[in-house]
PyMOL Python script that loads the backbone (N, CA, C, O; Angstrom):
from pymol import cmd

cmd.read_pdbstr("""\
ATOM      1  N   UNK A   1      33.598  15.422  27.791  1.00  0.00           N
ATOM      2  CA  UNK A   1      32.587  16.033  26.941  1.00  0.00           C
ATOM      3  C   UNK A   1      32.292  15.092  25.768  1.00  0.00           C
ATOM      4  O   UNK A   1      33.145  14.419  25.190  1.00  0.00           O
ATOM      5  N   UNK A   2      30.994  15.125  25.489  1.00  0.00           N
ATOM      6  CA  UNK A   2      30.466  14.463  24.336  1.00  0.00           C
ATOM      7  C   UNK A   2      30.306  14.519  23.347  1.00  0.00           C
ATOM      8  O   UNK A   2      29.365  15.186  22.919  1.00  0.00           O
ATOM      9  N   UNK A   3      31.268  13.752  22.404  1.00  0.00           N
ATOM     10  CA  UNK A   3      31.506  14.924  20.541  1.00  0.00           C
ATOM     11  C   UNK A   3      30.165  14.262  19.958  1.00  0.00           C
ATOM     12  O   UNK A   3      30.012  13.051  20.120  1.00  0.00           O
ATOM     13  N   UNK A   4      29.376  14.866  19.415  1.00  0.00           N
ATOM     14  CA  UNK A   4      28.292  14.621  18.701  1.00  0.00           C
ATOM     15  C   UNK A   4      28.639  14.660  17.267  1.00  0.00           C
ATOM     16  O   UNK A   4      29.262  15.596  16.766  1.00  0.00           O
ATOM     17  N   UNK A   5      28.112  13.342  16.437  1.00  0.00           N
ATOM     18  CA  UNK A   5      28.785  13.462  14.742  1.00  0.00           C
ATOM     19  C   UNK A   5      27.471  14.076  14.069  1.00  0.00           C
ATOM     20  O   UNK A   5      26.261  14.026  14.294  1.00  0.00           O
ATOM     21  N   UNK A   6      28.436  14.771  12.988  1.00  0.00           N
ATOM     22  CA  UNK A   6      26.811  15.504  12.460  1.00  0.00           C
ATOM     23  C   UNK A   6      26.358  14.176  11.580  1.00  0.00           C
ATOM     24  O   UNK A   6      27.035  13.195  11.274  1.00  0.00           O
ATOM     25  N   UNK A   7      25.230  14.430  11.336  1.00  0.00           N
ATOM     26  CA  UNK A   7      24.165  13.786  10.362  1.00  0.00           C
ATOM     27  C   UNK A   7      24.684  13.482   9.225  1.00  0.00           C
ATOM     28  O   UNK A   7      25.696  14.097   8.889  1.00  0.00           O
ATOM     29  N   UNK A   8      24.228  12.640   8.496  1.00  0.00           N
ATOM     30  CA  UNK A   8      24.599  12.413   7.154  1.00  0.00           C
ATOM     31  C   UNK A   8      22.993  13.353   5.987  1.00  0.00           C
ATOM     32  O   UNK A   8      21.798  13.492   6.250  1.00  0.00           O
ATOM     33  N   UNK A   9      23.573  13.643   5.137  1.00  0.00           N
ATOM     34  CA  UNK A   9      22.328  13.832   4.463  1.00  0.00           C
ATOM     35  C   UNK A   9      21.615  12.906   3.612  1.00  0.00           C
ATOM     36  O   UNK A   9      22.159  12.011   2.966  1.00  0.00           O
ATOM     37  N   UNK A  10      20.083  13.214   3.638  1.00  0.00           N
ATOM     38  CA  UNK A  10      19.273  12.571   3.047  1.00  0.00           C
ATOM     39  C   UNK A  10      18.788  12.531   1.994  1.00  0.00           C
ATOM     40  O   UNK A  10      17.631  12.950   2.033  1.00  0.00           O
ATOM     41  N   UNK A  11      19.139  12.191   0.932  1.00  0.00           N
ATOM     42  CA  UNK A  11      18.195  12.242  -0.270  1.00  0.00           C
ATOM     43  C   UNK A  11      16.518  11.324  -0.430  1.00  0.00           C
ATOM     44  O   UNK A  11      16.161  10.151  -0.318  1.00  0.00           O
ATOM     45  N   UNK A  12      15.949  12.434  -0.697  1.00  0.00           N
ATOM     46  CA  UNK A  12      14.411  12.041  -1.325  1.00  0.00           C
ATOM     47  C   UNK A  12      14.383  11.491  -2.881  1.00  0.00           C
ATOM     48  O   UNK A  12      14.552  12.326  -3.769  1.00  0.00           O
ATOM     49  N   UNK A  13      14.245  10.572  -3.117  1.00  0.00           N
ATOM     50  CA  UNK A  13      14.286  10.396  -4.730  1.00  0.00           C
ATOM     51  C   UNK A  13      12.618   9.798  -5.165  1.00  0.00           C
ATOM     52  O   UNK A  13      12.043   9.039  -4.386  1.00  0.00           O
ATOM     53  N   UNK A  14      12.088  10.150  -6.216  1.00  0.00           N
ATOM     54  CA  UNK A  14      11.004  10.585  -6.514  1.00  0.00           C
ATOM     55  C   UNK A  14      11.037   9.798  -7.679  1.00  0.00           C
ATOM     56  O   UNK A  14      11.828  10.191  -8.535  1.00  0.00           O
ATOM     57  N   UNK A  15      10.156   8.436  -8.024  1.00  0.00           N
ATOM     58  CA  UNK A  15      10.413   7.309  -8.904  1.00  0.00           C
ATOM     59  C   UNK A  15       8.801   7.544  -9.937  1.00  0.00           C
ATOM     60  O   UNK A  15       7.677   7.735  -9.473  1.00  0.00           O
ATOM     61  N   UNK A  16       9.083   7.474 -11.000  1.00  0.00           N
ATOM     62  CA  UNK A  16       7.512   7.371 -11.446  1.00  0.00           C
ATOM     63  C   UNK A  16       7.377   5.885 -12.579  1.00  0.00           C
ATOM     64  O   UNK A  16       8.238   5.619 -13.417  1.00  0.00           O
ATOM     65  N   UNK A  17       6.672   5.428 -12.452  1.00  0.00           N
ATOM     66  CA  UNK A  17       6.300   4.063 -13.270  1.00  0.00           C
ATOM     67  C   UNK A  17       5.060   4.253 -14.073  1.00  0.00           C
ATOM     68  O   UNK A  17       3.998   4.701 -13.641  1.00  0.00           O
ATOM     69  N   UNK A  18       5.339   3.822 -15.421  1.00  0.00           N
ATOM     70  CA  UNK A  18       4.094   4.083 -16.142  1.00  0.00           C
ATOM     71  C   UNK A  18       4.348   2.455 -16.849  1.00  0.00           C
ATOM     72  O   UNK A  18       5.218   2.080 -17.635  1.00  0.00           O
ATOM     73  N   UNK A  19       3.069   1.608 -16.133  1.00  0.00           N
ATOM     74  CA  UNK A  19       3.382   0.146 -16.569  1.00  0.00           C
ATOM     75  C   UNK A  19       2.426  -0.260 -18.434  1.00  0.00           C
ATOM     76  O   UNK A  19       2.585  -1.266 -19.126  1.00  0.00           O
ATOM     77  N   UNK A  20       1.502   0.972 -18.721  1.00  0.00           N
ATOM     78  CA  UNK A  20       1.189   0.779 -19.542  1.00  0.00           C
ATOM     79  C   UNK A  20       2.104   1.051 -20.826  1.00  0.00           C
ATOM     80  O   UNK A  20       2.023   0.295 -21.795  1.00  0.00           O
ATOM     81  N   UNK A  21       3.061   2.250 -20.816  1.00  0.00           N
ATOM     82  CA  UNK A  21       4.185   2.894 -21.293  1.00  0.00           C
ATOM     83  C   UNK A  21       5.530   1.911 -21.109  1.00  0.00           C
ATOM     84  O   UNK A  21       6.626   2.316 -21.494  1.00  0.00           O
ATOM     85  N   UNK A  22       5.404   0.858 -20.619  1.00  0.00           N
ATOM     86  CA  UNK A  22       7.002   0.881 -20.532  1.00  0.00           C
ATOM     87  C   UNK A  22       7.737   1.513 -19.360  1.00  0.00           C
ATOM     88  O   UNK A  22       8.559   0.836 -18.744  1.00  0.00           O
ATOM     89  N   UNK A  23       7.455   2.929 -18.976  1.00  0.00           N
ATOM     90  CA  UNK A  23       8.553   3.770 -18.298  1.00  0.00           C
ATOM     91  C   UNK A  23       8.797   4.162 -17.351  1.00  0.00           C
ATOM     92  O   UNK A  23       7.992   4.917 -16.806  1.00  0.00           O
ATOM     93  N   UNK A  24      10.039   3.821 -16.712  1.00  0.00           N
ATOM     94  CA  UNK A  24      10.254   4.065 -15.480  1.00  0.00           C
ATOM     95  C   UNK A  24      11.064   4.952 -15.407  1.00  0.00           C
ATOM     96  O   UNK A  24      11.622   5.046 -16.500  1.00  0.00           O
ATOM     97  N   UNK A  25      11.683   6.131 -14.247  1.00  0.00           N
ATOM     98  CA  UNK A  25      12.206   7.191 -14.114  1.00  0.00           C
ATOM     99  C   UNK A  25      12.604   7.258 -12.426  1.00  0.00           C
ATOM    100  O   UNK A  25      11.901   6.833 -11.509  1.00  0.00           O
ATOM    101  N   UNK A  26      13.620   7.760 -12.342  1.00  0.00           N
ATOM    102  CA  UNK A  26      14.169   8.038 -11.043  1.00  0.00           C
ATOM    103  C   UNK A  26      14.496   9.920 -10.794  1.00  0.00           C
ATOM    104  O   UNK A  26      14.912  10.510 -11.791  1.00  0.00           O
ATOM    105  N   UNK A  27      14.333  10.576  -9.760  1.00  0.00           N
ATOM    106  CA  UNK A  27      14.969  11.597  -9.778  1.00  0.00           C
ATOM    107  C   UNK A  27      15.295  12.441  -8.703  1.00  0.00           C
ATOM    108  O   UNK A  27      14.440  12.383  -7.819  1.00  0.00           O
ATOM    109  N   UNK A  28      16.220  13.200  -8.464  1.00  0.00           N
ATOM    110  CA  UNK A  28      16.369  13.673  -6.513  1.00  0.00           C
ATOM    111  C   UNK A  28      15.348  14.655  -6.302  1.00  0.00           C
ATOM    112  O   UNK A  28      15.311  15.719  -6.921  1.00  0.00           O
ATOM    113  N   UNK A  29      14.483  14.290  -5.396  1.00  0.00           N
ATOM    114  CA  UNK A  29      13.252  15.234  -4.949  1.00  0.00           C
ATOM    115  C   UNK A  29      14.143  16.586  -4.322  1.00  0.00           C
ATOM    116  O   UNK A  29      14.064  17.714  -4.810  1.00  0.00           O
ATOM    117  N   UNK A  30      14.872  16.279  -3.319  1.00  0.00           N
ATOM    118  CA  UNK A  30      15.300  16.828  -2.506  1.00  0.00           C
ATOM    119  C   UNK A  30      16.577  16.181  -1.452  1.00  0.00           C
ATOM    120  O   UNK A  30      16.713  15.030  -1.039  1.00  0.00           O
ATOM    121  N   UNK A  31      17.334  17.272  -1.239  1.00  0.00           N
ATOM    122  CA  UNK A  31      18.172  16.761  -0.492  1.00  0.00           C
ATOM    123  C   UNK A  31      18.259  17.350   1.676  1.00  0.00           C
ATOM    124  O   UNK A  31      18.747  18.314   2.266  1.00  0.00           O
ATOM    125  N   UNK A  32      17.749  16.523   1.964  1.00  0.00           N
ATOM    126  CA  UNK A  32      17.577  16.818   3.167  1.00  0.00           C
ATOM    127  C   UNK A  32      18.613  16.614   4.248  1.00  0.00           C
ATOM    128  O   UNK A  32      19.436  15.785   3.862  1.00  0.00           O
ATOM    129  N   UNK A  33      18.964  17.221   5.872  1.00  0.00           N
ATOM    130  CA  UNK A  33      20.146  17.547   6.268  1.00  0.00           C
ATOM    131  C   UNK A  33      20.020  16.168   6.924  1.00  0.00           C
ATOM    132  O   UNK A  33      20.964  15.380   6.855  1.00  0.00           O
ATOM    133  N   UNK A  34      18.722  15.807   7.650  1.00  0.00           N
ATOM    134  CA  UNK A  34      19.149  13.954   8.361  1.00  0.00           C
ATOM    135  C   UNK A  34      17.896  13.590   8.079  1.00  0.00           C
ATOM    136  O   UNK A  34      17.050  14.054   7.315  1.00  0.00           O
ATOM    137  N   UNK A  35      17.919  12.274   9.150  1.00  0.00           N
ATOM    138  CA  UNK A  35      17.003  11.843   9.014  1.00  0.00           C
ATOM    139  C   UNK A  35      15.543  12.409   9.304  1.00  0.00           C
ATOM    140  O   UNK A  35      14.620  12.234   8.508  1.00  0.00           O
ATOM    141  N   UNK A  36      15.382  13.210  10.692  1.00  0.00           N
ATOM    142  CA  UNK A  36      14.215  14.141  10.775  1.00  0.00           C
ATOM    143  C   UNK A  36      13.810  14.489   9.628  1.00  0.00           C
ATOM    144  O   UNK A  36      13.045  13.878   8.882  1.00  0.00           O
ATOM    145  N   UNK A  37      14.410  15.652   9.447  1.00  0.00           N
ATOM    146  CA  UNK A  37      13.750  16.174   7.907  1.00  0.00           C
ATOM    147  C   UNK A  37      13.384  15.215   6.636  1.00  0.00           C
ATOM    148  O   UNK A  37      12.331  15.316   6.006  1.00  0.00           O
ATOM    149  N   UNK A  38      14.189  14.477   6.417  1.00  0.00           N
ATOM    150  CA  UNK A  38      13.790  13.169   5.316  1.00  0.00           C
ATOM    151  C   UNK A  38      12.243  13.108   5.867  1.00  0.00           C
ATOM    152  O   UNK A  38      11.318  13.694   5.305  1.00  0.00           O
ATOM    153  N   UNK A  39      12.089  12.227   7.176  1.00  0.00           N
ATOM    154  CA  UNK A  39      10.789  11.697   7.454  1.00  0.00           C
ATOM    155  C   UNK A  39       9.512  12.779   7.394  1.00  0.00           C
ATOM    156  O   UNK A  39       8.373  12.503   7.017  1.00  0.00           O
ATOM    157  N   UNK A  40      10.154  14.516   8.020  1.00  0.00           N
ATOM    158  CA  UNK A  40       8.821  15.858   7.905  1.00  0.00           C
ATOM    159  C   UNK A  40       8.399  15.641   6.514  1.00  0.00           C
ATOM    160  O   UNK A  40       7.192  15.675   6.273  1.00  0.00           O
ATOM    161  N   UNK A  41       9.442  15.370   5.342  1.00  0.00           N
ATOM    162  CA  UNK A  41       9.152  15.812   4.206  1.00  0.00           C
ATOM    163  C   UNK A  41       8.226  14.969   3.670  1.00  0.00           C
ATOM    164  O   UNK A  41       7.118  15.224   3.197  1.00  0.00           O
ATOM    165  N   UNK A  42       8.906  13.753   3.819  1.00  0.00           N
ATOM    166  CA  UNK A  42       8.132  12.253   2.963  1.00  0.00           C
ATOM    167  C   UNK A  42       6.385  12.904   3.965  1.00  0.00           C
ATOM    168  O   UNK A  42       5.390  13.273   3.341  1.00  0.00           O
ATOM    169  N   UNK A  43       6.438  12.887   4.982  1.00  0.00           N
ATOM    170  CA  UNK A  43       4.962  13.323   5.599  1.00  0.00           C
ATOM    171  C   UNK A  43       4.313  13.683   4.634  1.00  0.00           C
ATOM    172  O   UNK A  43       3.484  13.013   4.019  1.00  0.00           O
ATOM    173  N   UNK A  44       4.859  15.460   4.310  1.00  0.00           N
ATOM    174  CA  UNK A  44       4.205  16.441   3.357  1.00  0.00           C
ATOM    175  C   UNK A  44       3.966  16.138   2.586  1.00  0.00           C
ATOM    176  O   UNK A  44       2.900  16.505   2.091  1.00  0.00           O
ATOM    177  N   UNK A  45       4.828  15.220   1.929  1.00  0.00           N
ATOM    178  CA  UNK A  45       4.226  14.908   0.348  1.00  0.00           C
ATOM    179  C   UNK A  45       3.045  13.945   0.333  1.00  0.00           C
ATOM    180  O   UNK A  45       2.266  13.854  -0.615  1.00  0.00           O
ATOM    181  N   UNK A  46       2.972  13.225   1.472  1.00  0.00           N
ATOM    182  CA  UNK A  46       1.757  12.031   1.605  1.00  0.00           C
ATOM    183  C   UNK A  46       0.694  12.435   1.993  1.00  0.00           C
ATOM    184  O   UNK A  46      -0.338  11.785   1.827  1.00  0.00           O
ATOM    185  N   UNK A  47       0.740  13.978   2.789  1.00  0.00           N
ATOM    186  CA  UNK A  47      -0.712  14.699   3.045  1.00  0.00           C
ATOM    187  C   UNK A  47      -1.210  14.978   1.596  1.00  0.00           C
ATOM    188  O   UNK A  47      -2.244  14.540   1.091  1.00  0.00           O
ATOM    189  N   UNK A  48       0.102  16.126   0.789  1.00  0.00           N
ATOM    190  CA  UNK A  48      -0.599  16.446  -0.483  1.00  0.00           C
ATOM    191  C   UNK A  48      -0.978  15.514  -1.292  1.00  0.00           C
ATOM    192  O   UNK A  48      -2.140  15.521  -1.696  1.00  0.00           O
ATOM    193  N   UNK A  49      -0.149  14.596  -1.662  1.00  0.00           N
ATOM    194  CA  UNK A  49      -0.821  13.601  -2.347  1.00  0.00           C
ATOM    195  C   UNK A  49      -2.136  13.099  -1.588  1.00  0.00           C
ATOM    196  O   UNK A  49      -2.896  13.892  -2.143  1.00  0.00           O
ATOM    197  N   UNK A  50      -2.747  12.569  -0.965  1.00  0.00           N
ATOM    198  CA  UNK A  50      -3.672  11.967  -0.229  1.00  0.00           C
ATOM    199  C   UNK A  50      -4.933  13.105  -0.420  1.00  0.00           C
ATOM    200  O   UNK A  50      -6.064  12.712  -0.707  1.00  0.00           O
ATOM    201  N   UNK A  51      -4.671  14.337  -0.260  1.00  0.00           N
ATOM    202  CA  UNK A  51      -5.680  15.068  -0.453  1.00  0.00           C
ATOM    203  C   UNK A  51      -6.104  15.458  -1.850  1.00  0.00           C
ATOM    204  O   UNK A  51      -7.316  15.571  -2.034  1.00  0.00           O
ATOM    205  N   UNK A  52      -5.225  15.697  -2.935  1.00  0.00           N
ATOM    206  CA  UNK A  52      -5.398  15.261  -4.446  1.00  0.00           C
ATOM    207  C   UNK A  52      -6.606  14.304  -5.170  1.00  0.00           C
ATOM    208  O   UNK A  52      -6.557  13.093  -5.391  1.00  0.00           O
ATOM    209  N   UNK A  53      -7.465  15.051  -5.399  1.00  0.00           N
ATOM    210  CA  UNK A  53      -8.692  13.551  -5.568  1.00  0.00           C
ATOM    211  C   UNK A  53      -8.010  12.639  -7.147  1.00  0.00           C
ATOM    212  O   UNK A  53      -8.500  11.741  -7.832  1.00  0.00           O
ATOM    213  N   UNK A  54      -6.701  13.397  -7.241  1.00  0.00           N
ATOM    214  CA  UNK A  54      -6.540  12.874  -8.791  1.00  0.00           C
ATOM    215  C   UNK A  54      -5.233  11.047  -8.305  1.00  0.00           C
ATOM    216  O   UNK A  54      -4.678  10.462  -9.235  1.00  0.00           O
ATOM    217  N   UNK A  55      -5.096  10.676  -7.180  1.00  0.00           N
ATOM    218  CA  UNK A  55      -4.208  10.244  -6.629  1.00  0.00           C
ATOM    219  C   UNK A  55      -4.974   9.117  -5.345  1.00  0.00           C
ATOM    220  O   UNK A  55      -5.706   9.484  -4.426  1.00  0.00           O
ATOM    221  N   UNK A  56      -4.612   7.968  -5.593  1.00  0.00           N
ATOM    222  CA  UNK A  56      -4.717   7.004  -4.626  1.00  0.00           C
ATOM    223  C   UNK A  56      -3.811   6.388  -4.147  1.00  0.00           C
ATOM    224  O   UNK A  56      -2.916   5.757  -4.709  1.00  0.00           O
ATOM    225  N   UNK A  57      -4.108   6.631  -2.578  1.00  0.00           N
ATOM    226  CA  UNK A  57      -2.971   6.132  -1.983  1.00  0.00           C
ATOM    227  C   UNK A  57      -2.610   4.316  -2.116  1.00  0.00           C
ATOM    228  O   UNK A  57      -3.454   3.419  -2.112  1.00  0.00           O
ATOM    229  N   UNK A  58      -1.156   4.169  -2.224  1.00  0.00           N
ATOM    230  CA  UNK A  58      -1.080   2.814  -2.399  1.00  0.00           C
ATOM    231  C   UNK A  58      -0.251   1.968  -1.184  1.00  0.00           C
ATOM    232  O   UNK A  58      -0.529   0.903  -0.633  1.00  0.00           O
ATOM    233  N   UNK A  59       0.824   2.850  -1.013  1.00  0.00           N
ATOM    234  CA  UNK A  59       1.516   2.582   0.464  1.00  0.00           C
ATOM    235  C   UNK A  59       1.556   4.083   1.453  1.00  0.00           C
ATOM    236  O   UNK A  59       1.336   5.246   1.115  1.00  0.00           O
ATOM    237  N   UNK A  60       1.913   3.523   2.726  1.00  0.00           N
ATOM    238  CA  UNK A  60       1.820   4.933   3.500  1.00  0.00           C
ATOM    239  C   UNK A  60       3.111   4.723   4.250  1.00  0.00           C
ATOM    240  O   UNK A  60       3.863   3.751   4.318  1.00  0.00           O
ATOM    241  N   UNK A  61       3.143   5.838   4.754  1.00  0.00           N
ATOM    242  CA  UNK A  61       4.459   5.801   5.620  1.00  0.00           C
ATOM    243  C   UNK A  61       4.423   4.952   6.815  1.00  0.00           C
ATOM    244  O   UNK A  61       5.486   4.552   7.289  1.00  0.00           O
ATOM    245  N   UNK A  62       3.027   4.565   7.473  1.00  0.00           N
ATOM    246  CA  UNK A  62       3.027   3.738   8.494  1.00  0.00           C
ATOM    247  C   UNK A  62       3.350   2.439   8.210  1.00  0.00           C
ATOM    248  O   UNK A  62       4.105   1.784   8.929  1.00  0.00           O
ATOM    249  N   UNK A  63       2.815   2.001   7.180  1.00  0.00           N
ATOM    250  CA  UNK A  63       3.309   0.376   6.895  1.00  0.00           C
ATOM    251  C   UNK A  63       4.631   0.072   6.349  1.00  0.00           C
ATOM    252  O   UNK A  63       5.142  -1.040   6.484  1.00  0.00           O
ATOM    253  N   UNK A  64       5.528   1.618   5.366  1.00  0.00           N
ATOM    254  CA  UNK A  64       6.536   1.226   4.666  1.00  0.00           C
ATOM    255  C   UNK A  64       7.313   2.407   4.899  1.00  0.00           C
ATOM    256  O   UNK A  64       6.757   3.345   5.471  1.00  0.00           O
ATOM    257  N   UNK A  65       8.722   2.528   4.486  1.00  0.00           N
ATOM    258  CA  UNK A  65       9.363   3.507   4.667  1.00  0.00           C
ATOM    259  C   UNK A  65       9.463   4.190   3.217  1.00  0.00           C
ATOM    260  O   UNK A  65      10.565   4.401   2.709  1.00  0.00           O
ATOM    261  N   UNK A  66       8.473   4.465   2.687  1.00  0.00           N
ATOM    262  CA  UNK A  66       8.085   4.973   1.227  1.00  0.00           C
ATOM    263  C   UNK A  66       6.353   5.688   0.994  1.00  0.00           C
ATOM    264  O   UNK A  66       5.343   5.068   1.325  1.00  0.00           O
ATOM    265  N   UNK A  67       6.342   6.629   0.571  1.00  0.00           N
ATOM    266  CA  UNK A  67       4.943   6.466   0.355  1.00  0.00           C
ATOM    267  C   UNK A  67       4.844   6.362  -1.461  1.00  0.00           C
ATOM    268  O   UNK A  67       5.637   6.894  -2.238  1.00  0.00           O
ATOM    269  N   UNK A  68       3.741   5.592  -1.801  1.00  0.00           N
ATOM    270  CA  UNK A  68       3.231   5.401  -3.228  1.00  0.00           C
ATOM    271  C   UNK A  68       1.888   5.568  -3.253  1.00  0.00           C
ATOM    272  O   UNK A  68       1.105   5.032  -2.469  1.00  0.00           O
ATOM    273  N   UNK A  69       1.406   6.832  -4.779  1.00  0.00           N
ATOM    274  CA  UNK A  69       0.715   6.857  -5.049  1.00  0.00           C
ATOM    275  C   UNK A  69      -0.114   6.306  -6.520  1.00  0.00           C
ATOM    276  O   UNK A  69       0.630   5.751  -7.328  1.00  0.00           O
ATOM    277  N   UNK A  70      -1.146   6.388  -6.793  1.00  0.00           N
ATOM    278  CA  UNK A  70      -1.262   5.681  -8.183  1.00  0.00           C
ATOM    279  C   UNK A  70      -2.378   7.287  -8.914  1.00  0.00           C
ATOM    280  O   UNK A  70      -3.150   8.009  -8.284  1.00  0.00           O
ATOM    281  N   UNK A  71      -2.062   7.326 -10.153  1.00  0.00           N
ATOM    282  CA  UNK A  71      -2.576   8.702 -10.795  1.00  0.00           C
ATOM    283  C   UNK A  71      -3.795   7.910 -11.126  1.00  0.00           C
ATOM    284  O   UNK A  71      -3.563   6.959 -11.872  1.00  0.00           O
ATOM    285  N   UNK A  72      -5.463   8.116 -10.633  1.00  0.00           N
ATOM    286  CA  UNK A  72      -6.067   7.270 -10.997  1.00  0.00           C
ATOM    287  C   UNK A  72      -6.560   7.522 -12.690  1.00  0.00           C
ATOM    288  O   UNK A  72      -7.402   6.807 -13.234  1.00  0.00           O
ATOM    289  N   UNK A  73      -6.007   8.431 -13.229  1.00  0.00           N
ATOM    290  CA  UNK A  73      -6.137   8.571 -14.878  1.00  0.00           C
ATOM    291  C   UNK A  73      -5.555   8.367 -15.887  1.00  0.00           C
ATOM    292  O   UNK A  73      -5.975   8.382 -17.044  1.00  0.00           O
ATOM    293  N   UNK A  74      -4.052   8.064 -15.290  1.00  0.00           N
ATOM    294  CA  UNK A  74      -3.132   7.422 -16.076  1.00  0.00           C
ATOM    295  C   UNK A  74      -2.703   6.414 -15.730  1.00  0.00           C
ATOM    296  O   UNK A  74      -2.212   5.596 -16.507  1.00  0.00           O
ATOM    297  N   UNK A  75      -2.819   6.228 -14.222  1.00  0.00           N
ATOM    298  CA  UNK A  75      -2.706   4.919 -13.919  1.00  0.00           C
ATOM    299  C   UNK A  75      -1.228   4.372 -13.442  1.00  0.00           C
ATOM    300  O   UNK A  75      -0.853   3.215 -13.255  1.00  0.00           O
ATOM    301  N   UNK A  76      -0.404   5.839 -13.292  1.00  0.00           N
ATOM    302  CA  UNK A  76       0.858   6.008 -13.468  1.00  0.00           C
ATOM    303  C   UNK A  76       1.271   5.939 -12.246  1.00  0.00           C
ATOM    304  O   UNK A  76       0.442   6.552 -11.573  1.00  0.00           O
ATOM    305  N   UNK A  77       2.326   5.417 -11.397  1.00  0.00           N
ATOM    306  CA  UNK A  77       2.631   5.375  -9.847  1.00  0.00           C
ATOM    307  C   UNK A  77       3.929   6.324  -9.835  1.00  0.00           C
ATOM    308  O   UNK A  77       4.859   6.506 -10.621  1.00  0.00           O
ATOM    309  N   UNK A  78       3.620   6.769  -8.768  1.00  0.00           N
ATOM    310  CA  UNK A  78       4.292   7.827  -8.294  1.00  0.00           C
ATOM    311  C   UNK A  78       5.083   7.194  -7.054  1.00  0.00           C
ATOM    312  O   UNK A  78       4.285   6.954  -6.149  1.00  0.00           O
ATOM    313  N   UNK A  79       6.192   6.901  -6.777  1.00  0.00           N
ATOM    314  CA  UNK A  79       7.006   7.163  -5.680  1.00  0.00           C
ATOM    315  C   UNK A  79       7.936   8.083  -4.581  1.00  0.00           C
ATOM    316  O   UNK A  79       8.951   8.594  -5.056  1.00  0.00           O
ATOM    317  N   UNK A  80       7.631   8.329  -3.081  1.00  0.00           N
ATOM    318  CA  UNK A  80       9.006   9.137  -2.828  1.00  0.00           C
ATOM    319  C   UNK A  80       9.213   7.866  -1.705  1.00  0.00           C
ATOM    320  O   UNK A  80       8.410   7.113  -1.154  1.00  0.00           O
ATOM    321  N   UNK A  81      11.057   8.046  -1.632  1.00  0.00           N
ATOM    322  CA  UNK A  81      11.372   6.940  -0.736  1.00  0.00           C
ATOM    323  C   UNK A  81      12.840   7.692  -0.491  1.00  0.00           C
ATOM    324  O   UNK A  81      13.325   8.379  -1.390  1.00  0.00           O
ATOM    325  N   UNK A  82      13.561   7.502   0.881  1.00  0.00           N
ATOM    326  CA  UNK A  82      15.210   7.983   1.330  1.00  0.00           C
ATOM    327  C   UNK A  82      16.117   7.274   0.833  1.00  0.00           C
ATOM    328  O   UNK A  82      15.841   6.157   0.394  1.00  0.00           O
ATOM    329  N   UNK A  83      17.189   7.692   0.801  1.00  0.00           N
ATOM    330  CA  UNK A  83      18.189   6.812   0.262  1.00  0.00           C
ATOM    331  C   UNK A  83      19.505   7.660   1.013  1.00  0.00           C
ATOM    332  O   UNK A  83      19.238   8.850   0.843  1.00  0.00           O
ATOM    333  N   UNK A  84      20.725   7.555   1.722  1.00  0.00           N
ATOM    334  CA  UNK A  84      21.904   7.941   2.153  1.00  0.00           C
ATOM    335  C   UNK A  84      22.769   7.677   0.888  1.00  0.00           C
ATOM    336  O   UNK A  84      23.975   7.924   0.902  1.00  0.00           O
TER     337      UNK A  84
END
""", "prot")
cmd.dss("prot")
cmd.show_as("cartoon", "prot")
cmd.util.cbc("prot")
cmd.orient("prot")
């Protein structure tokens, strides 16, 4: 019989950069059970962001394992990306 190991969990951490400010910030979005869920979530947040007219997309999940957005009024970037 085949012992299957469980998953490790995933943290979402949620980075914001404000390059006119100086300030950068890190923080746990969420903690997810593996990798599946890490990747459903990062999805969700890249639909909502993307549909936000206040938000341009800067990376996507297809090209990077992160998505980044930019606040087009502050100018402020928004990150979510996994981390174990």
């Amino acid at each position: 019989m085949e012992e299957k190991l469980p998953g490790r969990p995933i943290r979402i951490i949620k980075s914001l950069e404000d390059k006119n400010l100086g300030v950068f910030s890190e923080e746990l979005y969420k903690t997810c059970l593996d990798d599946g869920e890490a990747v459903l979530v990062l999805k969700k947040i890249e639909q909502a962001l993307a549909a936000d007219p206040n938000y341009e997309l800067l990376h996507n999940l297809k090209e990077h394992a992160f998505v980044s957005f930019r606040n087009i009024h502050t100018q402020q970037e928004v990150r979510f990306f996994s981390e174990d």
